[in-house]
N, C-alpha and C positions, 0 to 999 in steps of 0.2 A: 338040689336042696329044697325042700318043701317050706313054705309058706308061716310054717309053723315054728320052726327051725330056725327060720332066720328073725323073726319076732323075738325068739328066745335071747338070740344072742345080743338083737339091737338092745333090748331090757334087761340085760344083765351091764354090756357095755353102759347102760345111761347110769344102775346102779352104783359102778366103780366109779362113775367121773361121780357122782353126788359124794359120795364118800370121799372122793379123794378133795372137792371142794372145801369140805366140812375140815378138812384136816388141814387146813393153813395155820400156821402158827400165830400167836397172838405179837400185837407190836414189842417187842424188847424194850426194856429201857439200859440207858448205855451202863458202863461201872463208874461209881465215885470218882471222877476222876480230880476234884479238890475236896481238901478240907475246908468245911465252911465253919466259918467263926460263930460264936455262941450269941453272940450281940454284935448291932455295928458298933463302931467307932463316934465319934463325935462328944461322948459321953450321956450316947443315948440309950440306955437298954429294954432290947421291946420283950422281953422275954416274960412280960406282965403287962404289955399289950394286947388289945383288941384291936384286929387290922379292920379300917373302917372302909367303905365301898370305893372301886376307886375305878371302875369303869367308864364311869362320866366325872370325874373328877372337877372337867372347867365350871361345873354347876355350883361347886364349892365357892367357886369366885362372889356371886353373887351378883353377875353382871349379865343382863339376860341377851343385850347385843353380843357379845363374847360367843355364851353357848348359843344362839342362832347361827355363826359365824363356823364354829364348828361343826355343828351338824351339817352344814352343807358344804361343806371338806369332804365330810365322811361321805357325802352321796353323791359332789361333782366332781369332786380332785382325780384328775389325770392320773396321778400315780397308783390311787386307789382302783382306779376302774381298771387299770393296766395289772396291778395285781389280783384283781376278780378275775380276769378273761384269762389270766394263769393258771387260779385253783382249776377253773371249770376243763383248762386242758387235761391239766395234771389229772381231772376226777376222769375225761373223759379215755385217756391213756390207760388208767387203770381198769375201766371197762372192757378197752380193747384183751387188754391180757385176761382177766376173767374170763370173758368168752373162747378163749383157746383153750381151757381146760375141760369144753363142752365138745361133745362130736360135731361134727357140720353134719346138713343133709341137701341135698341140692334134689331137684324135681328138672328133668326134663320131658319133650313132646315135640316126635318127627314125622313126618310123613312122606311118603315117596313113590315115586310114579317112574318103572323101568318099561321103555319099548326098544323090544330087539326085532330082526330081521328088518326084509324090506319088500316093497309093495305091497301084494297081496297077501306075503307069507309074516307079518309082522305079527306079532305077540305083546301083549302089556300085563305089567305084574305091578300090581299096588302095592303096599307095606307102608304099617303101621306101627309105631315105637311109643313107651309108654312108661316110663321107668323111674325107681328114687335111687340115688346115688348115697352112702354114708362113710363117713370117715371120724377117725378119732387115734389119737395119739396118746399113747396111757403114760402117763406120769410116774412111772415106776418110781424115778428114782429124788420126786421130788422138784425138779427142774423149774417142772411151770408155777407150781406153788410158791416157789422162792423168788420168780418174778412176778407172780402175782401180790406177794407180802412186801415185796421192793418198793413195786407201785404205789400200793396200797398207803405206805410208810412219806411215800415222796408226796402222796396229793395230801394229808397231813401235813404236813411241812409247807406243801404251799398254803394250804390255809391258815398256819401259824405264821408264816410269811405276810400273807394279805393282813394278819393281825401286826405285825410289827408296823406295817406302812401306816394304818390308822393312828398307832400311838406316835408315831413321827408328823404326823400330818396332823392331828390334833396337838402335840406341842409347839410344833411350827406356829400354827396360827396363833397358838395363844402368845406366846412370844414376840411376832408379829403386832398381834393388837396393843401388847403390853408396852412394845416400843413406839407405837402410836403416840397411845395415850402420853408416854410419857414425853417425848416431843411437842405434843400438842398443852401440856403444863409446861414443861419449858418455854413457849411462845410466850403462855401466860405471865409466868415470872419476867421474861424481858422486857416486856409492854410495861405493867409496871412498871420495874423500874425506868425503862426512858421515862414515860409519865414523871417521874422524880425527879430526875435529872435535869429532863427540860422546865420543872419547876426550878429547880436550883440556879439551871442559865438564865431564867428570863430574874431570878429576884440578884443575880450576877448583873445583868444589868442597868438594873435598876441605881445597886449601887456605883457603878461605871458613874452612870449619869449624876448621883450627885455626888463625886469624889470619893469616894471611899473606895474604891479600888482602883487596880492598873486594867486594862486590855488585857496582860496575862492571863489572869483569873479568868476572865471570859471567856477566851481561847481554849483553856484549858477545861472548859467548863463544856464548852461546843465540843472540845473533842473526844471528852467522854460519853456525851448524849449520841454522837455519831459510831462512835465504836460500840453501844449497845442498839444501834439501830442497823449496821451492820450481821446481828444475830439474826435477826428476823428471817433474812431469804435464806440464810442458811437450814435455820428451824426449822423452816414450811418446808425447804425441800425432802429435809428429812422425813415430815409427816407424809407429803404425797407420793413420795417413795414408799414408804413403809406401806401405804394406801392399795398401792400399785400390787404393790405384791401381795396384802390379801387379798385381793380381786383376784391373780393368778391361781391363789391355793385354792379358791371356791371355785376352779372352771372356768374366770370371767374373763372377759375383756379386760387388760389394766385399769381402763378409768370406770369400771364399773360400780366400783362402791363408792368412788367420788365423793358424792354427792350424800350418800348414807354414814360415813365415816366423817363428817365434815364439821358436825356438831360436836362441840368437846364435850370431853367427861374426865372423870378422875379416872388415875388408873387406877386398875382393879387388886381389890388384894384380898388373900384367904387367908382364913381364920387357922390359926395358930395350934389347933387341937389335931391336927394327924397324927393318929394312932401306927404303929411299924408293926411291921411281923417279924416272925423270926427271919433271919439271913436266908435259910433254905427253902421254906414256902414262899420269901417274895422271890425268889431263882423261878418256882413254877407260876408265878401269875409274869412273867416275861414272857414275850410271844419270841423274840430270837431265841431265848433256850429250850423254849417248847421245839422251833423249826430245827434246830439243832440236833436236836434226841432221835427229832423222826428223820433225820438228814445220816444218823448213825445205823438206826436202824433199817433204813434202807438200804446202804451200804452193808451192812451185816447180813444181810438177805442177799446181795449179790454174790458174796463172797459162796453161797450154800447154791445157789444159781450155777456158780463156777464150777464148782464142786462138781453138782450133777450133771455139766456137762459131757462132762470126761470118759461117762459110763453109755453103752449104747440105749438107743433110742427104741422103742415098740411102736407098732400103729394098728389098726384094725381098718380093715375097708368090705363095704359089702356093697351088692346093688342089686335090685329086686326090679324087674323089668317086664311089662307083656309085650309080645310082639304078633299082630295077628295079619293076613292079607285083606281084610275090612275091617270098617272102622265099628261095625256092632261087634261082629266075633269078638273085639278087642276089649270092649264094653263086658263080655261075657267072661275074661280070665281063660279063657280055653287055652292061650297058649302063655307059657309062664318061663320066667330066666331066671334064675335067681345066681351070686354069685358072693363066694364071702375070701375074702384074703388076709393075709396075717403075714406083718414081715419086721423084720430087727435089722438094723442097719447101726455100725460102730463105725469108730478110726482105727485102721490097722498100726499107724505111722502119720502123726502131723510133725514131728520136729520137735515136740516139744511144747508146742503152741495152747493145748488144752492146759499145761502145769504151770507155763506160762501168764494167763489168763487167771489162773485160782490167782498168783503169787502177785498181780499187778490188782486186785480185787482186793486181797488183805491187804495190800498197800495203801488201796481207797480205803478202808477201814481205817487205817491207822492215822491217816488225816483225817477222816470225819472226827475221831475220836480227840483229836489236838483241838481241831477247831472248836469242837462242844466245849472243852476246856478251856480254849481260848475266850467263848462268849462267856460262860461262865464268871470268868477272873475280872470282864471287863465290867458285866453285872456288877459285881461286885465293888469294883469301884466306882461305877455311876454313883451309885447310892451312897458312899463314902463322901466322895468329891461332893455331892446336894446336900448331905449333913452338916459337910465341914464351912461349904457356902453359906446355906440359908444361918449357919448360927454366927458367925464371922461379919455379915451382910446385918444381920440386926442387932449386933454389937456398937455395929458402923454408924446405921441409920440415928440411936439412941443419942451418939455423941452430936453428931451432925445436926439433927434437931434442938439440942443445948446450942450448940453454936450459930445455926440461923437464927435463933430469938437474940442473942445477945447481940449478933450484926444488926438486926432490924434497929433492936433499942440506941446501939453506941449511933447508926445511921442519921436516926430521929433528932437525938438529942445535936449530934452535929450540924443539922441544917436548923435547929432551931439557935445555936451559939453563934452559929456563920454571922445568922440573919441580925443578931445580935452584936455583930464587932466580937464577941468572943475569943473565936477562934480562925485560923486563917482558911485558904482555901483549899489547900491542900490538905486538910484532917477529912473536909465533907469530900472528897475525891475518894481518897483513901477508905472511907466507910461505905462509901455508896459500893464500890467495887466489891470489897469484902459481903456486903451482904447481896451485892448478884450470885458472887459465886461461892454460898454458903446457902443461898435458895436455890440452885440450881441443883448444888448437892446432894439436899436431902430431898430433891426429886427423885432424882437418877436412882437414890439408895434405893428409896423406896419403889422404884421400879424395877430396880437388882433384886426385893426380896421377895416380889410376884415371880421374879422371872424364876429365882431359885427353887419356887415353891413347884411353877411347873415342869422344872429339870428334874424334882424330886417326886414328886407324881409319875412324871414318865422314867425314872430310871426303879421306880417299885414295879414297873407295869400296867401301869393305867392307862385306858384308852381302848382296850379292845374285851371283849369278852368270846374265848372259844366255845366253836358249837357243838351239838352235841355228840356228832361224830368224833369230833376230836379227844372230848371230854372219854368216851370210852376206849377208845384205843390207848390212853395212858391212864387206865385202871390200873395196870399190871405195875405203875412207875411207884404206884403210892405210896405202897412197903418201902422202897427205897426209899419214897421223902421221909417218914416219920423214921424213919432208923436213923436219917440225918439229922434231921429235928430232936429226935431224942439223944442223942450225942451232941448235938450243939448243947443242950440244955446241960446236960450234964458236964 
């Protein structure tokens, strides 16, 4: 075969693999598999909402130790970097299969030195090798395509994956910090009141010393200052626990932030105007339903994978080779090999095993398909459950602050009647207690309503934004969301 000839064929073979690349199918998106409601629940309806940015949400707080805190979550937390070094296989896997739908070409280069007879009558024959080697496996029936769309779909998924970790990892922390804070206000509040208390025992004494009371009083006075001074290590532990572990989410040593977290502050809290979207576009700013779709989709591709297994296989091989007895001659082409092959290869009889393989394939399908459904439903009630919290949680807060003023007050005026002969010692026991634990309440609340705000942040999907490979590969999804969206509306 001439030189020419086989040019022909290797540029025609390179044309059909480009064609046949070109012809991968686009990502799927999976079918409806729930009805989504037209509004949530709570008696909230966003369906005349403006969804407002929610990528960086802990910025909302207004707390700029906070967002420092997160940002380096997002770039040192363990989990996250553990999810980066997934995408990059996942991307690098789906490389691998891309390149199989290319021909290979290999190059080699031999040289050889043959002596026959012997003594005198001996002979030596050089030889000279020089040749490319080409292969390619034609795609008839779609096969590699379908594992390349597979791929394609899974390293998607991981990177809506590495998105899911972020929005975990950034509510963690805030969470985290939000239980700081509010332990380190609880400190607060108890200090005060011992400060009270132990004002109360020493003017308990006082009246000891000039008759006016028994030893009980005092007693009982000492063992209330001591049972709120037994809060104290319990508090701190809490804080330097809580400490401990944001140090881990940022990468660190435990006692790394020690010493930066150690200064109080009030806990953090966001402002009240979060705007909702409808039920079905906050489903797409979720990164588990995004990794879901492409988790179906991929499966879906394996199943067409299956498929094409079952039918025989093509390949093309050529090699184009000089072979000369010097190494100029060889340099010259004078001596030329050329060789082209073509061969088909099927299953006569596996058992069963290729029908086998489709049928355990649409089975994969059919759980991917549950599970999309299943994150779906669970979506769904994240953001239920954060609605029915956050407004429950500041219903709470509202009463609880009527009631810490009025223990502060009824507390006052009791250590001022005590002090007075008034009233006895048991009324200022009785009020000091009520208003420890009526300040401490409307801490806690109000750090149940930071918390609930960032359960509700992350169960809309805040915290991550996809890039823009991902953002195209669910172009095809978007019909489907506004058909849902306009049906929820409707």
């Amino acid at each position: 075969m001439t030189r020419s000839t086989f040019a022909t064929i290797a540029a025609t073979a390179w044309l059909l693999t480009a064609a046949g690349c070109a012809s991968v199918a686009p990502i799927a998106a999976p079918p409806q598999a729930v009805e989504v409601p037209a509004q949530w629940g709570a008696g909230i309806d966003a369906t005349a909402a403006t969804p407002g940015p929610l990528a960086q949400w802990w910025q909302r707080f207004g707390d700029a130790q906070l967002s420092r805190l997160v940002e380096r979550a997002l770039q040192a937390n363990t989990s996250v970097n553990s999810a980066q070094a997934a995408l990059r296989q996942a991307r690098a896997l789906r490389d691998v299969t891309a390149a199989g739908l290319l021909p290979t070409l290999g190059a080699s280069a031999s040289a050889r030195r043959i002596r026959t007879g012997s003594g005198s009558t001996t002979s030596t024959v050089n030889s000279f090798l020089a040749g490319l080697d080409a292969s390619w496996e034609l795609d008839v029936f779609g096969g590699q395509r379908s594992a390349l769309q597979a791929d394609e779909a899974s390293a998607l998924a991981s990177a809506a994956s590495l998105g899911d970790v972020q929005v975990s990892v950034a509510a963690e922390v805030a969470l985290n910090y939000i239980a700081l804070r509010n332990a380190q206000a609880l400190l607060a509040i108890a200090r005060e009141n011992l400060a009270s208390q132990r004002e109360t025992l020493q003017i308990t004494r006082w009246r000891l010393q000039a008759g006016l009371v028994t030893s009980l009083d005092v007693e009982q006075a000492r063992t209330s200052a001591e049972q709120t001074a037994a809060l104290l290590p319990a508090l701190q532990k809490t804080a330097d626990q809580t400490s401990h572990a944001l140090s881990v989410l940022v990468g660190q040593a435990p006692s790394a932030l020690s010493a930066e977290l150690a200064a109080t502050s009030p806990v953090p809290a966001a402002p009240d105007d979060l705007a909702l979207a409808f039920p079905a576009e906050t489903l797409r700013q979720r990164a588990d339903v995004r990794a879901a779709e492409f988790e179906w989709s991929a499966a879906r591709a394996r199943v067409s994978q299956a498929e094409a297994a079952r039918w025989p296989s093509f390949s093309l091989g050529g090699s184009l080779g000089l072979v000369s007895l010097t190494l100029g001659s060889l340099v010259d082409g004078s001596s030329l090999v050329s060789s082209v092959l073509g061969s088909v290869s099927g299953s006569l009889f596996d058992g069963g095993a290729a029908r086998a393989q489709v049928g355990a394939q649409q089975a994969a399908l059919e759980q991917s398909l549950q599970d999309y459904r299943s994150v779906v439903l669970v979506a769904l009630r994240d953001v239920e459950d954060a609605l029915v919290a956050l407004r429950s949680d500041r219903e709470r807060l509202a009463h609880l602050k009527d009631a810490a003023d009025a223990a502060t007050n009824a507390a006052t005026l009791a250590r001022h009647q005590y002090a007075s002969g008034l009233v006895d010692f048991q009324t200022v026991l009785q009020t000091q207690r009520t208003q420890l634990g009526a300040q401490g309440d409307v801490a806690s609340a109000s750090a149940d309503v930071s918390s609930d705000h960032v359960r509700l942040y992350k169960a809309l999907g805040g915290g991550w934004t996809p890039d823009s490979a991902s953002v195209a590969a669910v172009v095809t999804t978007q019909a489907t969301v506004r058909q849902a969206t306009s049906s929820a509306a409707h």
